[in-house]
C-alpha positions in Angstrom: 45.0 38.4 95.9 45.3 34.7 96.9 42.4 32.0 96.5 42.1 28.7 98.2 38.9 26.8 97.6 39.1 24.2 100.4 36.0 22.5 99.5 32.9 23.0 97.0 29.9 20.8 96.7 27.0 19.4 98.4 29.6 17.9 101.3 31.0 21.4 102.4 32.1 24.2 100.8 34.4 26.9 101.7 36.6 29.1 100.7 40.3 31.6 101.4 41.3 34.4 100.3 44.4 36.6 100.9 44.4 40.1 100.1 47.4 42.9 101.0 45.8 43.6 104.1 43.5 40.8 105.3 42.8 36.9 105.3 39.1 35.8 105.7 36.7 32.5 104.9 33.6 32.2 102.8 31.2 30.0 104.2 32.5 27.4 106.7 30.8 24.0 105.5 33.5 21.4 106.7 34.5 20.3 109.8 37.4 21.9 112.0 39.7 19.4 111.7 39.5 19.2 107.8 39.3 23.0 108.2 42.4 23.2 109.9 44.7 19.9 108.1 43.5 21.7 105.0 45.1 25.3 106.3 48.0 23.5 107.6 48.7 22.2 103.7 48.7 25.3 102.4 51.4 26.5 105.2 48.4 28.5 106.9 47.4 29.2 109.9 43.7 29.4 110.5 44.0 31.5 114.0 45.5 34.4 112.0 42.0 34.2 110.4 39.1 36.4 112.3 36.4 36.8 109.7 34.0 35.2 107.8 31.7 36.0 105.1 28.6 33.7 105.1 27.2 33.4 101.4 23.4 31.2 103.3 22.8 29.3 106.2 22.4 26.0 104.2 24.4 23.0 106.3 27.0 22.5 103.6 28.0 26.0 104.1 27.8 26.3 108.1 28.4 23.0 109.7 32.0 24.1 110.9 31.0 27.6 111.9 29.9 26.8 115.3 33.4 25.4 116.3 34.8 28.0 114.7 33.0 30.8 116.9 33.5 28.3 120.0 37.5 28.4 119.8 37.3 31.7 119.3 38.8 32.0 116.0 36.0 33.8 114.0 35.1 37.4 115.6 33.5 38.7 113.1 30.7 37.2 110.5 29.4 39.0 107.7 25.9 38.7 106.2 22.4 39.4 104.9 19.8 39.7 107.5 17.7 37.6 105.8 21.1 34.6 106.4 21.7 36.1 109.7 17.8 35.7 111.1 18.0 32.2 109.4 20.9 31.0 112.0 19.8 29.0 115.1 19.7 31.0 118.3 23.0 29.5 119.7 24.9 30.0 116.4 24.0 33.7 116.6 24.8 34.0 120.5 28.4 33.0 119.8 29.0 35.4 117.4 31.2 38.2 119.1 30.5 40.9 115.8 28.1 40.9 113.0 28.0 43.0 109.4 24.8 42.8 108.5 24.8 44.1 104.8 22.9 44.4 101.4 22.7 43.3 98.3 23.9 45.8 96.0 25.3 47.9 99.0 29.2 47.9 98.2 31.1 48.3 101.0 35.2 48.8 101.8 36.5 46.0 104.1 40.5 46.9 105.1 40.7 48.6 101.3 38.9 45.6 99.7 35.7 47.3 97.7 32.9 44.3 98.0 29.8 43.9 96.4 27.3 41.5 97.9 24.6 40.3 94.9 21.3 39.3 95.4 21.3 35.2 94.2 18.1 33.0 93.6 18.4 30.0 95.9 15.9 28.5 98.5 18.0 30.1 101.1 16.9 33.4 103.4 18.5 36.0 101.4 21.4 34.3 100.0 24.0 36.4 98.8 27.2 36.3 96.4 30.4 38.6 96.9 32.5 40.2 93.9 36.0 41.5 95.5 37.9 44.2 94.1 41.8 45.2 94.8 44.3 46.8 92.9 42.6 46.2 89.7 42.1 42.3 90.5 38.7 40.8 91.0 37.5 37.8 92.2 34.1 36.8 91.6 32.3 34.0 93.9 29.2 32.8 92.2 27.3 29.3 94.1 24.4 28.1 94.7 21.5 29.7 92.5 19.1 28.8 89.9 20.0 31.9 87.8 21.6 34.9 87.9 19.8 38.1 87.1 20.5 39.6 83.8 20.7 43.0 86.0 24.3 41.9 87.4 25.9 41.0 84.1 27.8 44.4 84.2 28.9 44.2 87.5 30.2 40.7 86.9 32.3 41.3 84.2 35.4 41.2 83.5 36.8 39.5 86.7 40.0 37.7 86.5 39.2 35.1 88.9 35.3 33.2 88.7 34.1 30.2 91.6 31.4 29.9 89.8 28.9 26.4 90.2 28.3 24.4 87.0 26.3 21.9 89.3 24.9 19.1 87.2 23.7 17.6 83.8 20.4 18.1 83.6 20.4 14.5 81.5 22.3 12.7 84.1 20.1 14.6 86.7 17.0 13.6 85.3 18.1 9.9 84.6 19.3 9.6 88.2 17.7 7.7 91.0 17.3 10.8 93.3 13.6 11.8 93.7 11.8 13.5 91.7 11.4 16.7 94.5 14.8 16.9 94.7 15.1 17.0 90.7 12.5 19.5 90.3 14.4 21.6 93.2 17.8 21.5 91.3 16.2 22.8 88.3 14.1 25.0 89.4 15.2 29.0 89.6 15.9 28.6 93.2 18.2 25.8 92.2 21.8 25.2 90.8 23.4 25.8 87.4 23.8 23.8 84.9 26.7 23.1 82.9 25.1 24.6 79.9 23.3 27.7 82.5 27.5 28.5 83.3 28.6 28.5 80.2 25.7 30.9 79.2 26.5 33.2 82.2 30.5 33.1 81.5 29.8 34.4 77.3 28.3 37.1 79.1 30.6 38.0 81.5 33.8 37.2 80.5 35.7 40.0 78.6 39.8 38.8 78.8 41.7 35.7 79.9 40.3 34.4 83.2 40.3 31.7 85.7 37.4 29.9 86.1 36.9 27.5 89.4 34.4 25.0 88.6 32.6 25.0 91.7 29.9 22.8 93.5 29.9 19.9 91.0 27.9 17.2 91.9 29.5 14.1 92.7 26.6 11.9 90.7 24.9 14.0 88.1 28.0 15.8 86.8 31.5 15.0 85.4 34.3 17.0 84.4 34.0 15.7 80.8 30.2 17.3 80.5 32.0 20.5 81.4 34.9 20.6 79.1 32.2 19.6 76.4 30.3 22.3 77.0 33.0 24.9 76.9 34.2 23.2 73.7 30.8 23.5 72.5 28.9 26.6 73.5 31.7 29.0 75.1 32.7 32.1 72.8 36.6 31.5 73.5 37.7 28.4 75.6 40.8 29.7 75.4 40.4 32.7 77.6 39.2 29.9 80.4 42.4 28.6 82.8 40.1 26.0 84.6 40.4 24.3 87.8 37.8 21.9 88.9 36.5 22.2 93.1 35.7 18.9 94.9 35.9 18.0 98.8 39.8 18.1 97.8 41.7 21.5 98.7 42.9 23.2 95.5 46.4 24.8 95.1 46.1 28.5 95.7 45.7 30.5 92.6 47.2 33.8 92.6 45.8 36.8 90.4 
């Protein structure tokens, strides 16, 4: 399998994968012209792409899908009910096939075993996907205030994590965002912290891995506070090869 991360944060955020038999998007957050330069880049050709799994119906996650269902490139969308009945009415009239699934269902999809997760966001039902082939799994982990201790086992030992480590909660705090917004970040239907990842990845991590830094914020997070934090509270850092995920495509990493 083949990841692309084509943008991850509160700007847009979406994602491509490659396995042996299918391409597909998670989430669709940027515009179509990024969308498609971004593709281009990577010698790719969106078109060849007809699905989409939709992690929530937050704007940072949808704001392309529209166009995508208008050109006729995405047939098929794939989602909780509670994400699906969260969509506006024109959104949901363009779409030519729906999945609805369930968290904790697994489900094949062109011999890719999925798993969709429950997550804790304020979001309709938002979900996160671990995919399996071949003895390779890819774990994609974003936008929630914590993740229930019941899903550690079925988290481990993936070789590939896009997992958030959102903010600081120091920088967050000290910020000059309001205080709803701060008490909404931290809050269990928020984002991780740097130190919340960290604690999630000791638990989960069980061999060498990649780990995609994912929906950073641009103001109360750095890359420093990360690599601290690994230095300082992660079990191993060397089983971490880390990338870090802005608005700025990131090279595809094979596993």
């Amino acid at each position: 399998m083949e990841t692309f991360v084509l943008a991850s944060g509160s700007k847009g955020n979406m994602t491509y994968i490659k396995t042996q038999n299918k391409r597909f998007f998670i989430d669709a957050g940027i515009s179509i012209k990024n969308m498609i330069s971004k593709m281009n880049a990577y010698g790719e050709n969106v078109r060849e792409v007809d699905t989409l799994f939709l992690t929530h119906e937050h704007l940072d996650h949808i704001s392309g899908l529209k166009s995508l269902l208008k050109l006729g490139i995405i047939r098929q969308v794939i989602l909780s009910k509670g994400t699906y009945d969260a969509l506006n009415d024109e959104i949901k009239e363009l779409i030519i096939e729906k999945t609805i699934i369930e968290p904790d269902q697994p489900f094949l999809f062109f011999g890719l075993k999925v798993t969709p997760i429950l997550l804790s966001h304020d979001a309709n039902e938002p979900t996160g996907f671990i995919f399996e082939e071949n003895h390779k799994k890819i774990v994609l982990l974003t936008d929630t205030g914590y993740v229930d201790e019941s899903y550690i086992e079925v988290l481990k030992g993936a070789d590939l994590y896009i997992l958030e480590s959102n903010h600081d909660p120091h920088m967050l705090l000290t910020s000059k965002r309001p205080f709803s917004l701060k008490h909404r970040i931290l809050g269990e239907k928020g984002h991780l912290s740097n130190e919340d990842a960290i604690k999630v990845l000791n638990k989960i991590v069980t061999k060498k891995t990649v780990w995609v830094v994912a929906h950073m914020s641009e103001d109360c997070n750095t890359i420093l506070e990360v690599e601290k934090m690994i230095v300082d509270k992660f079990y191993n850092p060397l089983l971490l090869d880390v990338y870090y995920a802005s608005q700025e495509a990131l090279p595809g990493i094979k596993i």
